[in-house]
C-alpha positions in Angstrom: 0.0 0.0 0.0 1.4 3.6 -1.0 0.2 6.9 0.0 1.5 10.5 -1.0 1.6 13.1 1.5 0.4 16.8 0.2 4.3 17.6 -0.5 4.9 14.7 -3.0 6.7 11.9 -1.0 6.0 8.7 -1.4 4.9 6.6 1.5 4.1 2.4 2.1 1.5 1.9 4.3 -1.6 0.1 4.6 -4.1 1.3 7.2 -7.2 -0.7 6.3 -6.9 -3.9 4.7 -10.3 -4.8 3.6 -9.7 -4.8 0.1 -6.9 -7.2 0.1 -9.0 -9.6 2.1 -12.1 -9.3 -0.3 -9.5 -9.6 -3.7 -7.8 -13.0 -2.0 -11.6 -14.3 -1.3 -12.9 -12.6 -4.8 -9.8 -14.7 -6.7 -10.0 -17.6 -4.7 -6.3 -17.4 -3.4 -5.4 -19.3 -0.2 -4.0 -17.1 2.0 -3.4 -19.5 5.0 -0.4 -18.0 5.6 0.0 -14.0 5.4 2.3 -11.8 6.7 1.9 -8.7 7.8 5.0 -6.8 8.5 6.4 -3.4 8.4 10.0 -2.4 7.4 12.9 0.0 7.8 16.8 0.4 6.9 18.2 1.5 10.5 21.5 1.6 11.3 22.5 -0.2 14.5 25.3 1.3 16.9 26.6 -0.6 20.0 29.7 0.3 21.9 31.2 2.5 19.0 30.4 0.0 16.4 27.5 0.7 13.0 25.9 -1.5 11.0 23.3 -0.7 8.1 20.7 -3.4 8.7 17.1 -4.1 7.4 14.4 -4.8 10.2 11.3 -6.3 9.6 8.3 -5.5 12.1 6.3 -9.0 12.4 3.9 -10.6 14.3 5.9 -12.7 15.9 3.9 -14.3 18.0 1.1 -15.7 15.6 3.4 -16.3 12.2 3.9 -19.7 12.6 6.0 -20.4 9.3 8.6 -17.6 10.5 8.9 -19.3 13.7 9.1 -23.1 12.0 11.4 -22.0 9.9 13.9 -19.2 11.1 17.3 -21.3 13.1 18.5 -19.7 16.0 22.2 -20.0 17.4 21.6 -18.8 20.7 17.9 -17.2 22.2 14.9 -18.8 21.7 11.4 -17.5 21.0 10.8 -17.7 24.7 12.5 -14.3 25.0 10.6 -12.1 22.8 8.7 -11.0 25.2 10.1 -8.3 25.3 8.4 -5.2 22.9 12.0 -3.8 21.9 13.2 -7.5 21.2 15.3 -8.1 18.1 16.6 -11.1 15.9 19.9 -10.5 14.3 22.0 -12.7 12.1 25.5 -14.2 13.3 27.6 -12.8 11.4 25.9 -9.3 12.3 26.0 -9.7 15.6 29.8 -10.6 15.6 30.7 -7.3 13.8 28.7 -5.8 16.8 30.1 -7.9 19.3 26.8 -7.5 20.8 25.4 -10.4 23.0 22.2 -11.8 24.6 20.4 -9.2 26.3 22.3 -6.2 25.5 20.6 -3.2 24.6 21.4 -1.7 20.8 20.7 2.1 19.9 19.2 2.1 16.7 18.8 5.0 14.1 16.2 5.4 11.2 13.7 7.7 9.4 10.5 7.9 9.7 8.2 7.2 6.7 7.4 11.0 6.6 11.5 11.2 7.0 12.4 12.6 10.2 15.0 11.3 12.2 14.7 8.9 14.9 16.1 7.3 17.6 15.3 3.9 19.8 16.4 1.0 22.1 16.2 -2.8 20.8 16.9 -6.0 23.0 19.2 -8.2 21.2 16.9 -11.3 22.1 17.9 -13.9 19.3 20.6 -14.4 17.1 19.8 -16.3 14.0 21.9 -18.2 11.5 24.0 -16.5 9.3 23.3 -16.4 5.4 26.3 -14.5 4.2 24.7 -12.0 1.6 21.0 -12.2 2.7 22.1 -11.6 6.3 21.3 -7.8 6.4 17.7 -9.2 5.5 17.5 -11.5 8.2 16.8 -9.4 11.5 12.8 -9.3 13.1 11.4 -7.2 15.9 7.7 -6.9 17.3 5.7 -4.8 14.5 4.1 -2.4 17.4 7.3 -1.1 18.1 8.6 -0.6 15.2 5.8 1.2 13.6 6.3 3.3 16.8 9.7 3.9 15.3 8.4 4.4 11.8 5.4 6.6 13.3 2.7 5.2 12.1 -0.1 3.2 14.0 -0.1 0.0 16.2 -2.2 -1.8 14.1 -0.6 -0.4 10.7 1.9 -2.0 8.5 4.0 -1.9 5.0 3.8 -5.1 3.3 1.1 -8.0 3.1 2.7 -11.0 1.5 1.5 -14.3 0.7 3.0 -17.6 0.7 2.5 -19.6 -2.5 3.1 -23.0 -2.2 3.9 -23.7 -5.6 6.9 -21.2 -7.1 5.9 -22.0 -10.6 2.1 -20.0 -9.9 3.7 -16.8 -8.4 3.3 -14.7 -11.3 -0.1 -16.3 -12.4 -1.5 -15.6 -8.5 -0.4 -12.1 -8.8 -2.2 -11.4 -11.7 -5.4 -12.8 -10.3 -4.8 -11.1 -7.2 -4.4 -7.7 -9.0 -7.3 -8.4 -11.4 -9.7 -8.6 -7.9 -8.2 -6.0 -6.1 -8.5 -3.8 -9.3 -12.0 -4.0 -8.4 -12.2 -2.6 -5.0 -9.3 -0.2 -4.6 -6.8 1.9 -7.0 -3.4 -0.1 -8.4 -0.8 0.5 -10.4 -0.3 -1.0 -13.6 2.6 -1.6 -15.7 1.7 -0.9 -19.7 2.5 -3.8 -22.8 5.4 -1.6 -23.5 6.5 -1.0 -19.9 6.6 -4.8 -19.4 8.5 -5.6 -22.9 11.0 -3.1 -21.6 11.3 -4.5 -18.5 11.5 -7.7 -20.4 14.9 -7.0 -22.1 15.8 -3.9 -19.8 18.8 -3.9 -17.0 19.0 -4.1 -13.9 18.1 -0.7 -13.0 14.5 -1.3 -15.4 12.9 -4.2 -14.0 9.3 -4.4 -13.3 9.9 -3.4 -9.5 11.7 -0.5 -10.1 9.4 0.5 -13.0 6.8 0.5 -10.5 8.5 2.2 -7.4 9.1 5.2 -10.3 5.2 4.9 -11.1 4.8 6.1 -7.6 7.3 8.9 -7.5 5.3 10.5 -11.1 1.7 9.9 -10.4 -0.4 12.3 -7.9 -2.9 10.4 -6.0 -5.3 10.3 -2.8 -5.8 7.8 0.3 -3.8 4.2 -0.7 -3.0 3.1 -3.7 -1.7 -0.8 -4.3 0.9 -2.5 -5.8 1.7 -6.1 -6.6 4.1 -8.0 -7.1 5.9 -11.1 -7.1 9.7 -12.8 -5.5 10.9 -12.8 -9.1 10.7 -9.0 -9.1 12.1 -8.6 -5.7 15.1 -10.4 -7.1 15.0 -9.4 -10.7 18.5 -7.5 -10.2 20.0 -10.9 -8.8 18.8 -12.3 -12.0 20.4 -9.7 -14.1 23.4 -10.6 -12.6 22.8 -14.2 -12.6 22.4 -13.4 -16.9 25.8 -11.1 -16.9 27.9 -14.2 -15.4 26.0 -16.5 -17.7 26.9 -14.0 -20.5 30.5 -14.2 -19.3 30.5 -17.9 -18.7 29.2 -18.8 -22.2 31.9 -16.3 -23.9 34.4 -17.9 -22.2 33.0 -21.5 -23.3 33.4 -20.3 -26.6 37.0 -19.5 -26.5 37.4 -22.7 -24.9 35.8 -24.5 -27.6 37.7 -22.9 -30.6 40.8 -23.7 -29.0 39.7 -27.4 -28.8 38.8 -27.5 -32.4 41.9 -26.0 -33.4 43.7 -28.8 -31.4 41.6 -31.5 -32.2 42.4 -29.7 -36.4 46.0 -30.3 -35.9 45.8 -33.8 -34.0 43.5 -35.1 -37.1 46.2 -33.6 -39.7 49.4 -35.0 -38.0 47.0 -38.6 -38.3 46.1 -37.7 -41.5 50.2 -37.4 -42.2 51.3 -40.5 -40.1 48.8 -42.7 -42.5 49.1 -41.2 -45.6 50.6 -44.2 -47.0 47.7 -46.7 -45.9 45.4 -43.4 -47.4 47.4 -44.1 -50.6 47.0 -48.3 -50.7 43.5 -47.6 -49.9 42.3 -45.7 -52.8 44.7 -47.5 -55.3 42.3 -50.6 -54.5 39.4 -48.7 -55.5 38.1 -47.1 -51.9 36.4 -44.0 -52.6 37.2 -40.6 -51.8 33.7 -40.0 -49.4 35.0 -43.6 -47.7 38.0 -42.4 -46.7 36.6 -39.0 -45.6 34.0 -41.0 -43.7 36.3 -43.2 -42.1 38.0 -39.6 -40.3 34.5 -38.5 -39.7 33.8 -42.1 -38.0 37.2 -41.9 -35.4 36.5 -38.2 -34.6 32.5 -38.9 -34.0 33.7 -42.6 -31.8 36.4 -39.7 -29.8 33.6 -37.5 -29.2 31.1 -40.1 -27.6 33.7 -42.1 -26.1 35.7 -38.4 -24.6 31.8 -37.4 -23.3 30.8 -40.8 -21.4 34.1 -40.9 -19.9 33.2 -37.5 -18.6 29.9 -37.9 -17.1 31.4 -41.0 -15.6 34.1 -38.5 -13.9 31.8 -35.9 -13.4 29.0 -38.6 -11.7 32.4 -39.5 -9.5 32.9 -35.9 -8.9 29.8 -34.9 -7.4 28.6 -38.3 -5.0 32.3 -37.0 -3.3 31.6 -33.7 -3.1 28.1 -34.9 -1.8 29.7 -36.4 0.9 30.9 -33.4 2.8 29.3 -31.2 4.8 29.9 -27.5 4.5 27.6 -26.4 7.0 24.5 -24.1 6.9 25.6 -20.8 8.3 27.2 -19.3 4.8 25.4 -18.1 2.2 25.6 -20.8 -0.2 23.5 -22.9 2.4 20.6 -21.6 0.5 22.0 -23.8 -2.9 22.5 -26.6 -0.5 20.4 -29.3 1.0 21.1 -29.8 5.0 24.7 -28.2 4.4 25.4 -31.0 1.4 25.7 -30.2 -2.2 23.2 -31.8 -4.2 23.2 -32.1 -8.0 20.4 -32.6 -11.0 21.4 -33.8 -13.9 18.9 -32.5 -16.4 18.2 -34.7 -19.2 17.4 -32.5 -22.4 20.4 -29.8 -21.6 22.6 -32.8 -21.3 21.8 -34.7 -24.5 21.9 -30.5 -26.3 25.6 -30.1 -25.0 26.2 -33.8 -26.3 25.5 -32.8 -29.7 27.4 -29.5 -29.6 30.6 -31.2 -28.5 30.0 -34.3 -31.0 29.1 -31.4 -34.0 32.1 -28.9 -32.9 34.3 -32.4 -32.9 33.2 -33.4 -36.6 33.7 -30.0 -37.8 37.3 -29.5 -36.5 38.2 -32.8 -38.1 36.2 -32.3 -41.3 39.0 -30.3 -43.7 41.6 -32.8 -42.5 39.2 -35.9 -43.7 38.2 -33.8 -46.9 42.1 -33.2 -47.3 42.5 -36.7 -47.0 39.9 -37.9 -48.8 42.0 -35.6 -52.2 45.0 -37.1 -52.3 46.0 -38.7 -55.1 46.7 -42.3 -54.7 50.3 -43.0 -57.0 51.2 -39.2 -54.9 50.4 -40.5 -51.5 52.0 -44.2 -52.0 55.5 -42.1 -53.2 55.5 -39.9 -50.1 58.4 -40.6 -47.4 57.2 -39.9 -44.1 
């Protein structure tokens, strides 16, 4: 929910949430589990030290899959009882070197932009998660929105849990198609959405519509949906760059393999360019002997390629073995701390046939070469 004050800024709120609950029941979404929370960049200080952190206000005594799923290292839940209580990540709370029941001065804005100050209660310290741990820290919702200014009973976000990743976007476009109905949105245009399609990181559909905000003029609340893959759309441009990067630097790989596997068929071609010369003054055929180069390089290719799966298969059960823990970052690509590997079938069989068509192109001017030679000229040659 967004708001603008009478001098233009742009706030999030939601004060009555009525026509969210009639667009879930009017779309038939489950929301079994919802989450209301309000949020804030603060910046932490404890005993000289600062830290830019993101705090999300949550119920945390009623939202069950938060407290299912969120690992402590030290605290419990029993100890939220306190209104200023906190949850920080490890790794935070080790720049800090804040402990369990310290009290943490923290610094923020209000969602009008005035500055403020308050107290929280270091009362849990979660796992670490490397780059998503300045996402990672929770307090009680009342007090923060009494840190944000804004009432008790009022938050910033409603989010949904969709069981299914695969129907996020198809959910939020039935959700926005019912709320549409009972309350003002914001819409992204067919040319907005192509653009955000092809566009950068900086032009995704979440920042096209955080600027929709900023340009239109508006009164009361005004929605806007959206979905984890927009949230994380600049992680996926990135994701693209590297793949981008990756792919150019397959491609070097590969010409240098076809100009090595070139040479090796060449210096063949040379070493049996006598039994080349007794072959075709029997009466073989130039497209035989071509074929028969075009036979040893396609054999190489499948032979090279099952040996490597075999390795790679070897590879990854030992690298399954180990352990690595799940208080880094990469725990979230791992299952319980262990590395776990798919091997998809059609991308496999794809980069089959590219190594066994790169392999019979590199060795197909030394077979044609081959194939040319005269027969009384190839017999006289000395090696």
């Amino acid at each position: 929910g967004v708001e603008k004050t009478p001098k233009g800024k742009v706030v999030g709120i939601i004060r009555d949430d009525a026509a969210i609950l009639a667009a879930l029941k009017d779309a038939g979404i489950d929301a079994s589990y919802a989450a209301k929370r309000s949020a804030a960049q603060v910046t932490l200080v404890f005993a000289g030290k600062k830290v830019t952190q993101n705090v999300y206000g949550a119920d945390l005594e009623r939202e069950r899959y938060l407290r299912e799923r969120l690992l402590f290292k030290q605290g419990s839940w029993d100890k939220m009882t306190d209104p200023r209580a906190l949850i920080l990540s490890e790794g935070v709370v080790k720049t800090l070197k804040v402990e369990i029941g310290d009290r943490i001065l923290v610094q923020l804005k209000t969602i009008t932009g005035q500055n403020n100050v308050g107290e929280f209660v270091l009362a849990g310290v979660s796992q670490d998660m490397g780059l998503f741990s300045a996402m990672l820290a929770y307090s009680h919702r009342a007090y923060l929105n009494e840190l944000l200014n804004i009432g008790t009973t009022d938050y910033q976000l409603f989010g949904i849990l969709v069981p299914d990743l695969a129907k996020a976007e198809t959910t939020s476009v039935k959700l926005q198609g019912a709320l549409k109905k009972n309350a003002p949105i914001f819409e992204l245009t067919a040319k907005d959405l192509a653009a955000a399609a092809s566009g950068g990181m900086m032009d995704s559909r979440y920042q096209k519509l955080l600027k929709q905000a900023k340009n239109e003029t508006w009164q009361g609340a005004k929605y806007r949906v959206f979905t984890i893959n927009d949230m994380i759309s600049q992680i996926e441009e990135l994701v693209k760059v590297l793949n981008m990067v990756s792919t150019g630097i397959l491609a070097v790989l590969f010409i240098i393999i076809m100009v090595g596997i070139s040479n090796t068929f060449r210096m063949i071609m040379y070493e049996r360019i006598k039994e080349i010369g007794t072959m075709r003054a029997i009466g073989t055929q130039r497209s035989e002997v071509r074929a028969l180069f075009l036979y040893e390089a396609g054999f190489l290719a499948i032979a090279g390629t099952v040996a490597g799966w075999i390795f790679a298969g070897l590879v990854m059960g030992v690298l399954s073995l180990f352990n690595f823990g799940t208080d880094t970052f990469f725990a979230l690509l791992m299952r319980n701390g262990h590395l776990s590997f798919a091997m998809q079938a059609l991308p496999t069989l794809l980069n089959f046939l590219l190594v066994l068509i790169l392999t019979l192109l590199a060795a197909f001017l030394p077979a044609r070469k081959a194939s040319r030679l005269e027969p009384a000229a190839a017999l006289r040659t000395s090696k």
